[in-house]
N, C-alpha and C positions, 0 to 999 in steps of 0.2 A: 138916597133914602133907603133904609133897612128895606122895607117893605117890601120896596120896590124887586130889592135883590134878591128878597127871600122866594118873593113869588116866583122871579125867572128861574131862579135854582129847581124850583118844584118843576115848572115848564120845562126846562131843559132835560132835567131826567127825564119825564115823563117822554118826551120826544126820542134820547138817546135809547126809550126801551121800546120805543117803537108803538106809544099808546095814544090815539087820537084824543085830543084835549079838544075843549073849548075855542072859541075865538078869542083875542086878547078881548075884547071888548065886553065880552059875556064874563070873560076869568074875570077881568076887573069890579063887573058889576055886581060880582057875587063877592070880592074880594070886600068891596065898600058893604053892601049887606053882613057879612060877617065880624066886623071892622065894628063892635060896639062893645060897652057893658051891656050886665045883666041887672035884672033885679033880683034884688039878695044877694048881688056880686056872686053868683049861679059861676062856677068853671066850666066852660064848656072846652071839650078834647080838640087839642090841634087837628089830630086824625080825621074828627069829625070835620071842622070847619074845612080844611084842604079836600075831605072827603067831596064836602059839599061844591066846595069852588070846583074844581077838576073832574066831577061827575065819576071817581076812580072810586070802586070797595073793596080790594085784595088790599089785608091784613098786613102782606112784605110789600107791598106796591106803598100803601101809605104808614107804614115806619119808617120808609127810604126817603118819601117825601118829606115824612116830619124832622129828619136827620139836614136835610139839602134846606127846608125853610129854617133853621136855627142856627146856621152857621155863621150867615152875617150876624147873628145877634151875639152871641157866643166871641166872634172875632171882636165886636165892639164894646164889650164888657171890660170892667174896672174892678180888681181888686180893691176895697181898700185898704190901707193901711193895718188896721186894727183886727180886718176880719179873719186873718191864722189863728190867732191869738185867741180872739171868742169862739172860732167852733172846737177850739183844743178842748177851752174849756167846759163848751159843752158835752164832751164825749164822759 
């Protein structure tokens, strides 16, 4: 599960820099709380959500995080076919 990956990634750093996180059970339950749409399809920041789940607010602490949650998704991403070709044409 992406998810699942993305969040240990976030955990891991947060641990290899020596930062007391949450219990898994707490990270989870803020993970599912965070885990929705909005209304008016509203963006809300990665930064922020991670901020929220891992109780962490240093600026390089959570760009490093938001870097370590996108990786499984970035890994598991598709080209397709046709899309060289349209953003050429959009330049």
């Amino acid at each position: 599960m992406i998810l699942r990956e993305a969040i240990e990634n976030c955990r891991d750093k947060l641990i290899s820099k020596g930062v007391t996180i949450p219990d898994d059970q707490r990270v989870w339950l803020r993970v599912k709380e965070q885990d929705h749409g909005s209304p008016g399809n509203k963006v809300y920041h990665l930064n922020e959500r991670l901020s929220t789940i891992f109780g962490v607010t240093g600026a390089t602490m959570l760009d490093e995080l938001c870097i370590e949650f996108m990786k499984p998704i970035f890994r598991a991403a598709k080209l397709h076919d046709d899309a060289k070709t349209t953003l050429k044409a959009l330049l």
